[in-house]
C-alpha positions in Angstrom: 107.4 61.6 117.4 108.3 60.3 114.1 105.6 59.6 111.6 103.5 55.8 112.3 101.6 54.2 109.8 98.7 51.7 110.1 97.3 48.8 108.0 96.1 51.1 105.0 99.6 52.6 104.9 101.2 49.1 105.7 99.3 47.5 102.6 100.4 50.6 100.1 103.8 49.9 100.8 103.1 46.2 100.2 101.9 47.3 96.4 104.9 49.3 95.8 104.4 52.7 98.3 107.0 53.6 100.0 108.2 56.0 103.5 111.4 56.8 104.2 111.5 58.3 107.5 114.4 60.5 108.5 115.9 59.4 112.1 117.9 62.6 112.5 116.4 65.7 114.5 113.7 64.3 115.5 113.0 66.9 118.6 114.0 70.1 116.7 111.1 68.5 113.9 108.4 69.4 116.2 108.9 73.2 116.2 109.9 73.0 112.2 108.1 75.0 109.7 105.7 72.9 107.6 108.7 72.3 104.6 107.8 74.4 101.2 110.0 72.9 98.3 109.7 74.2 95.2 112.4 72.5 93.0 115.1 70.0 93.4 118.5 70.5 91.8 119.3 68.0 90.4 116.5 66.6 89.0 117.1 63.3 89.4 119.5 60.5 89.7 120.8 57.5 88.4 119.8 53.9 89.7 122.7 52.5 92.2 123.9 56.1 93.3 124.2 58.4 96.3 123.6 61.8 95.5 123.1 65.2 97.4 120.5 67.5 96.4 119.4 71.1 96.5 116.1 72.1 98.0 114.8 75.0 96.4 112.5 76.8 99.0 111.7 77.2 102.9 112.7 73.8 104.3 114.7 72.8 107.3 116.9 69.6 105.5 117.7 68.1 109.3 113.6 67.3 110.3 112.4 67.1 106.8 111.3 63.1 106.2 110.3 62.2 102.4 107.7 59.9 100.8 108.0 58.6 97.2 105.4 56.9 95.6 108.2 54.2 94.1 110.6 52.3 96.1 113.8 52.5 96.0 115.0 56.1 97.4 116.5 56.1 100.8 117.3 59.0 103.0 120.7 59.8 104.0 120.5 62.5 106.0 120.9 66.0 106.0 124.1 67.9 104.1 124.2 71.4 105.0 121.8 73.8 105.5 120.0 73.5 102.1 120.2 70.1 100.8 119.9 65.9 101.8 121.9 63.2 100.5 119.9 60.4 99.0 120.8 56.7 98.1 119.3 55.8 94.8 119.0 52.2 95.4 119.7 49.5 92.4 116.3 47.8 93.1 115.1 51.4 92.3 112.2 51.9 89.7 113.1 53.7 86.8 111.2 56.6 86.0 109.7 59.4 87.5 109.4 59.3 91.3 107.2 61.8 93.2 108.6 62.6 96.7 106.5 64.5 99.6 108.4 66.5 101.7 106.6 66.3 105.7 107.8 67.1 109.1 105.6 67.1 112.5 104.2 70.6 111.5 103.2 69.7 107.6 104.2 68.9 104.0 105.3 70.1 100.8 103.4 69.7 97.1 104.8 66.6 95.5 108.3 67.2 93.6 109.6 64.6 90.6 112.7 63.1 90.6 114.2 61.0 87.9 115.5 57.5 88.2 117.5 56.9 85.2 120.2 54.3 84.2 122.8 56.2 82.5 125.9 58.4 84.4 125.0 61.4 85.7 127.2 64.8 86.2 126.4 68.1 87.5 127.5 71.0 85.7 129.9 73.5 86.6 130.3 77.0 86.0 131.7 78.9 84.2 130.7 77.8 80.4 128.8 80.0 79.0 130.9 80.2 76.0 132.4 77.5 73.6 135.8 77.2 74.6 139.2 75.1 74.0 139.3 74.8 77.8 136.0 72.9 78.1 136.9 69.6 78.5 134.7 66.7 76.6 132.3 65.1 78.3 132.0 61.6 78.3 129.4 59.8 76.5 126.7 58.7 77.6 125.8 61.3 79.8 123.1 62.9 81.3 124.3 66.2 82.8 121.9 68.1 85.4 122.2 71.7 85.1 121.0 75.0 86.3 120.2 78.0 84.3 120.6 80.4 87.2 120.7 83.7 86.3 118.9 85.4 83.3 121.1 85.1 80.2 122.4 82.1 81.3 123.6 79.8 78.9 125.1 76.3 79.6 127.3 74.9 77.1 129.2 71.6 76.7 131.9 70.4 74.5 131.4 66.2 72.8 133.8 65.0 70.8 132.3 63.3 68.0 133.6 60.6 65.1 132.5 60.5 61.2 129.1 59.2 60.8 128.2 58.7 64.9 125.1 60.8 65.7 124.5 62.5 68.8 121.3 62.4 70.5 120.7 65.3 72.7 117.6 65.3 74.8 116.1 68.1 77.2 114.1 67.4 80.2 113.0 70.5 82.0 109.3 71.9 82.1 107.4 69.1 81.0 109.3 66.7 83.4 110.3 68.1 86.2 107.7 71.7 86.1 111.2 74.0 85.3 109.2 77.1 84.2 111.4 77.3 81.0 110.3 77.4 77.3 114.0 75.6 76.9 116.3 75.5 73.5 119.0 73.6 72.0 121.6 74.4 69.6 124.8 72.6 68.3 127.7 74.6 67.4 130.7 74.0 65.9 134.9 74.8 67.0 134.2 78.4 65.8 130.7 78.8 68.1 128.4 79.0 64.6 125.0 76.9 65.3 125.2 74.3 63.1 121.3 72.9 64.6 118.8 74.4 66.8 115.3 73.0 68.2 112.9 74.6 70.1 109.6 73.3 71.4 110.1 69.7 69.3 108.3 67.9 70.8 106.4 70.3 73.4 108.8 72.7 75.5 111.3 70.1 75.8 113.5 70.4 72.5 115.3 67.0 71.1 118.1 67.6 68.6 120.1 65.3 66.3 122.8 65.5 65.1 125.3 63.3 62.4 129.2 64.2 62.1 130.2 64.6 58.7 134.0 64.5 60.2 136.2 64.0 63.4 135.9 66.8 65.8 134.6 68.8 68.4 130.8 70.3 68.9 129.3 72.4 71.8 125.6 71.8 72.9 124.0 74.5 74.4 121.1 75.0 76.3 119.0 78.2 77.1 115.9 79.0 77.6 113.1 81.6 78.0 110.4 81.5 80.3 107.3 79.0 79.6 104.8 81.8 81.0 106.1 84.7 78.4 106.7 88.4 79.8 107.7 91.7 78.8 111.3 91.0 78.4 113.2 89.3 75.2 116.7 87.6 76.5 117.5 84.5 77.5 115.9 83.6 81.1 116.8 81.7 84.3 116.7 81.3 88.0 117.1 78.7 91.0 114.3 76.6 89.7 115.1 76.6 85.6 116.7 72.8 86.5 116.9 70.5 83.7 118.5 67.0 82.8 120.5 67.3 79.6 120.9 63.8 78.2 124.2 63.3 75.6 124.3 60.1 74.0 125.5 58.3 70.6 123.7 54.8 72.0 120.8 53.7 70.5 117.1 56.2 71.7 113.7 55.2 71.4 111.5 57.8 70.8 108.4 55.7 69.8 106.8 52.6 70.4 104.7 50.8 67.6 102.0 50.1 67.9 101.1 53.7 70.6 98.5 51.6 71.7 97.9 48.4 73.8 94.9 46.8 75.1 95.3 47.1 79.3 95.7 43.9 81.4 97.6 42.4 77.9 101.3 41.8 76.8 101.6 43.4 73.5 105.0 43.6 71.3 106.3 46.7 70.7 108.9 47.9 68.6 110.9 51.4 68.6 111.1 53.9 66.5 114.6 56.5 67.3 118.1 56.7 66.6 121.3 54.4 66.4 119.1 51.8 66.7 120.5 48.0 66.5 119.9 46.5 62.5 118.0 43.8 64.5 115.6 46.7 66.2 114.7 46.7 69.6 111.3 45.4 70.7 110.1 45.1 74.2 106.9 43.7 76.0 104.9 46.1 76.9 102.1 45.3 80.3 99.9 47.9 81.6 97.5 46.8 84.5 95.6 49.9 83.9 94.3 52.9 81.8 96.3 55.9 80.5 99.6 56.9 78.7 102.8 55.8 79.8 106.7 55.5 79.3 108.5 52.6 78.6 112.2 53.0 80.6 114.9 50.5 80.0 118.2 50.3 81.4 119.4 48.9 78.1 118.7 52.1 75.9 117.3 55.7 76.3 113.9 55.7 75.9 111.6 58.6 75.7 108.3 56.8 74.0 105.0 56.5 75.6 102.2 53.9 74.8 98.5 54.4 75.7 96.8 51.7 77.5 93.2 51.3 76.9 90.5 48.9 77.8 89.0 48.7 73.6 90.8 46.4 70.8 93.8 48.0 69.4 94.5 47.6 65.7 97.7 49.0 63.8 97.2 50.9 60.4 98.7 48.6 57.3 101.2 49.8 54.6 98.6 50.2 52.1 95.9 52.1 54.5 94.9 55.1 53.0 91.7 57.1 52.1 90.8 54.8 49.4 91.8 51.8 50.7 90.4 52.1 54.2 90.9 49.5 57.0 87.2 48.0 58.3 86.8 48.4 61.9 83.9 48.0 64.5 83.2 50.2 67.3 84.6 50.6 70.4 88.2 50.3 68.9 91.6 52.4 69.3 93.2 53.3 65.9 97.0 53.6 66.3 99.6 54.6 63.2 102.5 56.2 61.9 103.4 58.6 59.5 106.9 57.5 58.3 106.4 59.3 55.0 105.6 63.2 53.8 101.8 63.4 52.5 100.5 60.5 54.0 96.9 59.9 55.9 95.1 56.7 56.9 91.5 55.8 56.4 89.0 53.6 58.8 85.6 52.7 57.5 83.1 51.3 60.1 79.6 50.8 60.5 77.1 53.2 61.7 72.9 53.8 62.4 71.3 57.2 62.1 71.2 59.2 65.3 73.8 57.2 66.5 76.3 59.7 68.6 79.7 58.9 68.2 83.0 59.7 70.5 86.4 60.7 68.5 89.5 61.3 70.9 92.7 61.3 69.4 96.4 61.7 70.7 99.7 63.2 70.0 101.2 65.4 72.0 100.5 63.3 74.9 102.8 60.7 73.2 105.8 62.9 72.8 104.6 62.7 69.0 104.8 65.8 66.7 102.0 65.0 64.5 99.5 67.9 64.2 96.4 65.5 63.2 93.4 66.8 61.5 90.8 64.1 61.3 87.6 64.6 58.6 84.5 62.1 58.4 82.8 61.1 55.3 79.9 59.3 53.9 79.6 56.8 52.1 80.0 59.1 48.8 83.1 60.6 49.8 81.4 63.6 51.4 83.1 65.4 53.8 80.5 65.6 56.7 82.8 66.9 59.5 86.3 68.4 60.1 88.5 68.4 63.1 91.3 70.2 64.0 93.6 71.2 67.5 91.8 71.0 71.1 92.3 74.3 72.4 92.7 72.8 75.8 95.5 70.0 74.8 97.4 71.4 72.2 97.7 69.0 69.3 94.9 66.4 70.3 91.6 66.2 69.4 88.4 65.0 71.6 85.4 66.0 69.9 81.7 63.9 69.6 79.2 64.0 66.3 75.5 62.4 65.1 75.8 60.3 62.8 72.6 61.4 59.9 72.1 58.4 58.8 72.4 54.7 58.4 75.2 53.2 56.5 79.2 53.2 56.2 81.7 55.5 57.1 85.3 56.4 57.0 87.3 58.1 59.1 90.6 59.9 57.8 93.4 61.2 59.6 96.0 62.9 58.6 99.2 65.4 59.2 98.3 69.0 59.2 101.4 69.9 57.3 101.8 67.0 55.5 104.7 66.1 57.5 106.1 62.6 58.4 109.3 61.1 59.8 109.4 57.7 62.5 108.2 60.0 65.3 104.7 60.8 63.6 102.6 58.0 65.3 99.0 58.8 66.9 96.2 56.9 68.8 92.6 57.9 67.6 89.7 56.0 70.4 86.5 56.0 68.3 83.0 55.0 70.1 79.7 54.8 70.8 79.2 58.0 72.9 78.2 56.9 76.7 77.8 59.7 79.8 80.9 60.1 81.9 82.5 62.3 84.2 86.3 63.6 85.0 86.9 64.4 88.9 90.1 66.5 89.5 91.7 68.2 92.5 93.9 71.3 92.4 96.6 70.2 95.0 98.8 66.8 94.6 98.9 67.2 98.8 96.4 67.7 101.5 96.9 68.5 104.9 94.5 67.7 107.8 94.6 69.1 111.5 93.7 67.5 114.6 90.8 69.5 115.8 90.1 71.1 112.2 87.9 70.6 109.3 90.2 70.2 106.0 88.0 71.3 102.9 89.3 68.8 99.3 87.6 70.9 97.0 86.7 68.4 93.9 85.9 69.8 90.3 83.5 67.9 87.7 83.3 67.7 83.9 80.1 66.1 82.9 80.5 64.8 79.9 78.4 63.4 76.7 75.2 64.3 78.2 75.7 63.2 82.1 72.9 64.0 84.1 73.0 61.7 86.3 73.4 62.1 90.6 77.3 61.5 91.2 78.3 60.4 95.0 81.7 61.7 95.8 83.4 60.3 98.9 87.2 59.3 99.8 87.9 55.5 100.1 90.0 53.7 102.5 90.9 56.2 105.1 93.3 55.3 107.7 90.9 54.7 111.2 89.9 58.0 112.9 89.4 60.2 109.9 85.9 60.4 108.7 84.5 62.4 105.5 80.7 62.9 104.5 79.9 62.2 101.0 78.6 64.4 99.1 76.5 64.3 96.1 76.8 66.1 92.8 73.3 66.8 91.2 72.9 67.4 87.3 72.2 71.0 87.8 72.9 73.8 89.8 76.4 74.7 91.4 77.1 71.2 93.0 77.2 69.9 89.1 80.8 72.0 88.5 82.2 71.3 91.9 81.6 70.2 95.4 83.8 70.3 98.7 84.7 67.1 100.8 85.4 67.9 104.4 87.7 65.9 106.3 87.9 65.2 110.0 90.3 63.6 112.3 90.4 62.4 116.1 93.7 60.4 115.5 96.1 59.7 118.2 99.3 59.7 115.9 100.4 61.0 112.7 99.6 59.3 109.3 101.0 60.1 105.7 99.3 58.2 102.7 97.2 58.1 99.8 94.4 60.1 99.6 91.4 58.3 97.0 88.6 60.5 95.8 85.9 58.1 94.1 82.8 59.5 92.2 79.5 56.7 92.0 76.6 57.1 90.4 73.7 56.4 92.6 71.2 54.7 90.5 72.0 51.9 88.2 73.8 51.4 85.6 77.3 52.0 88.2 79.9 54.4 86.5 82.9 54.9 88.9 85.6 57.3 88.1 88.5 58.4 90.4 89.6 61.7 90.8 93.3 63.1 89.5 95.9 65.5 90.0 94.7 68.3 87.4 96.4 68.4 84.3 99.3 71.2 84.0 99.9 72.2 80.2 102.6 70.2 79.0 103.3 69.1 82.3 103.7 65.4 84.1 101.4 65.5 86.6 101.5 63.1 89.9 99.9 60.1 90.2 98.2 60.2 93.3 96.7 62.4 95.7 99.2 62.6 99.2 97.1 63.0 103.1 99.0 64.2 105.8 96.9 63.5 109.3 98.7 65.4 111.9 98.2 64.0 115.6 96.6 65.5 118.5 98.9 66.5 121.2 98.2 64.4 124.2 96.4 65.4 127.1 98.1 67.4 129.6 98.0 65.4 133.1 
């Protein structure tokens, strides 16, 4: 029996969810293996195409059915024993699609897969090795590649004239989870690196490169392996899959302002390379919280913007440490440092005792900027110095008591004292409140008829919360119950508790799965749980709930 959905399922698709449901080998699909995929090759796709793709792992391509959280992916059917053809539709999202692999017997974890708008090629072996019999490729590209054995190297030839600058961008571990710590190089006819990047920005590299003359380069890509071992050579395997995007068209890399106020249209403008003289500057909408990218079918873009629910305001030219910008609380700083030696200063108002929270982003932007943030007094005194999160790289979250009434300023600067167009940052300064982060392992659940399914949920109290937290999950589909549970302010239910879920269903339902955290006195702080954050990694969006059937009654 193929997978049903009812009205909760019906009304996700309505916001944007989507099924596809495979119609082929439907009676072999009830004694398939619940699918494990644990890579797709390629990674992605562009808008308006068919394309066939390699499932890394144990799944059975002829009963497998997928589910992507964006519309716009359609199921061909099977192609061989290891891979399905897809139709990436032109109505298609662009972006990151997450896709659930599911067949009567179970489901895989959530895989991404890019939408994207330029052409795509796959690349063929051998070309390890510059080489006169490497043919150009044709710009603007993005090739998909695999680096499948260890030593592997992946190199491709781009003819190039005076003054064009070629863009080369590599997605691989922080897009699409490739466990590679990848690098880029640009070499020239003879095979000597003229260029190299590695981890700029994060594990991804981005190089750039300007042709002083007509002629020939090679880009090559290699990697090691993001967890590091014992050995020191170049890494690969069936799942180091990456995009590799070539292009001498114009790239954002940045948005200004990083910041805009959720629920508002805010003008943005980008910050990249080969950029039109008249700039490029978008609209930017977000109906909710959190960083996001901005993808246009009308130029590469790799920039993010944070969407937050406090005033936004942009640093001016002549900010600096004596020249501070007044600001009052909540509010989310946003800035750039376009020039070497530069830092920004924020003065605001403050009362003694008064706890104050300071979160700051880079990393999470794609930006390089290593901030380090300092507080003074009104004298000039430094009263407190910030430096790198331990748990998120480059960013800073941090809370201090303010000692006494009076003004402030907040400074921010550039570890290093660099600067270039890329150096922007976001800094969320506020009155510190209690709060609470929910998170889940797993991006996929799976629940048996006639079984208890265990959703183990952890909690970070936060700024003092000591407050009774209800955890439940929200708009099940009918015939699946869960008990809520409540997390008290101390003891072992304050780290984590476990949901159980139950289900007497009569068919099969696939959908999302919403974890939702109450307080249970007043004032009401809600919070919904999230995919736990992977180092560097995307994460999905949602959480996936397969609700297998119960086999009918025998007569």
């Amino acid at each position: 029996m193929p997978f049903v959905t009812d009205h909760a399922t019906t009304t996700q698709a309505a916001m944007g969810w989507l099924v596809i449901y495979g119609c082929w080998g439907l009676s072999s699909a009830l004694f398939a293996a619940a699918p494990e995929v644990t890579a797709l090759s390629p990674g992605g796709a562009k808008r308006g195409s068919e394309v066939v793709v390699k499932l890394e792992g144990k799944v059975d391509p002829a009963t497998v059915q997928i589910r992507s959280n964006l519309p716009g992916i359609e199921v061909l059917g099977p192609e061989g024993k290891e891979s399905l053809k897809l139709r990436i539709t032109e109505e298609a999202s662009l972006g990151i699609a997450w896709l659930t692999f599911h067949n009567a017997e179970g489901l895989s974890s959530q895989r991404p897969f890019v939408v994207g708008s330029l052409p795509e090629a796959q690349e063929a072996e051998p070309n390890n090795k510059h080489s006169a019999k490497l043919s150009a490729v044709t710009l603007p590209l993005v090739m998909n590649g695999v680096l499948g054995r260890s030593g592997d190297v992946d190199t491709f030839a781009v003819d190039l004239k005076a003054g064009e600058t070629l863009v080369a961008l590599l997605d691989a571990l922080q897009t699409l989870g490739s466990p590679m710590d990848g690098l880029l190089q640009i070499a020239d006819e003879q095979g000597f690196a003229l260029i190299q990047n590695d981890d700029a920005p994060g594990f991804d590299p981005r190089l750039t490169y300007t042709a002083p003359r007509d002629g020939r380069v090679y880009v090559r890509v290699f990697a090691f392996p993001s967890a590091p071992d014992s050995s020191i050579r170049f890494a690969g395997g069936n799942t180091y899959i990456y995009r590799l995007t070539l292009t001498t068209g114009p790239v954002v890399t940045q948005w200004s302002p990083a910041a805009i106020t959720a629920g508002q249209s805010t003008a943005v403008h980008g910050r990249g390379w080969n950029l039109p003289s008249s700039g490029i500057t978008v609209e930017a909408t977000s109906p909710t919280m959190g960083i996001r990218p901005l993808p246009s079918v009308e130029f590469v873009s790799t920039g993010r913007v944070q969407a937050v629910t406090s005033p936004v305001v942009t640093a001016h030219d002549t900010n600096s440490r004596e020249q501070p910008q007044t600001v009052t609380l909540p509010i989310c700083l946003t800035g750039e440092f376009a020039k070497r030696k530069s830092e920004h200063g924020w003065k605001f108002a403050g009362m003694k005792g008064q706890k104050v929270h300071l979160e700051v982003a880079t990393d999470a932007l794609g930006s390089p900027l290593d901030a380090v943030v300092q507080i003074l007094d009104a004298t000039g005194k430094v009263l407190q110095k910030y430096d790198d999160n331990p748990r998120h790289s480059y960013e800073i979250d941090a809370e201090f008591t303010l000692p006494a009434d009076g003004d402030y300023t907040l400074v921010i600067s550039q570890r290093f004292w660099h600067g270039g167009p890329d150096y922007v940052y976001t800094c969320h300064l506020s009155a510190l409140a209690p709060d609470v982060t929910l998170t889940v392992d797993a991006n996929s659940f799976l629940l048996k008829p006639g079984e208890k399914r265990d959703v183990p949920v952890k909690i970070e109290r936060r700024f003092g919360m000591s407050r009774p937290i209800v955890i439940t999950a929200v708009e099940l589909p009918e015939g699946v119950t869960v008990e809520a549970v409540t997390s008290e302010p101390k003891g072992d239910s304050s780290k984590s508790v476990k949901l159980v879920l139950q289900s007497t269903r009569t068919e099969p339902w696939l959908g999302v799965l919403k974890i939702v955290g109450t307080t249970s006195d007043e004032p009401k702080l809600e919070r919904l749980a999230v995919v736990s954050p992977v180092d560097r990694q995307t994460v999905a969006p949602e959480i996936v709930l397969q609700v297998l059937a119960a086999a009918p009654a025998t007569p």
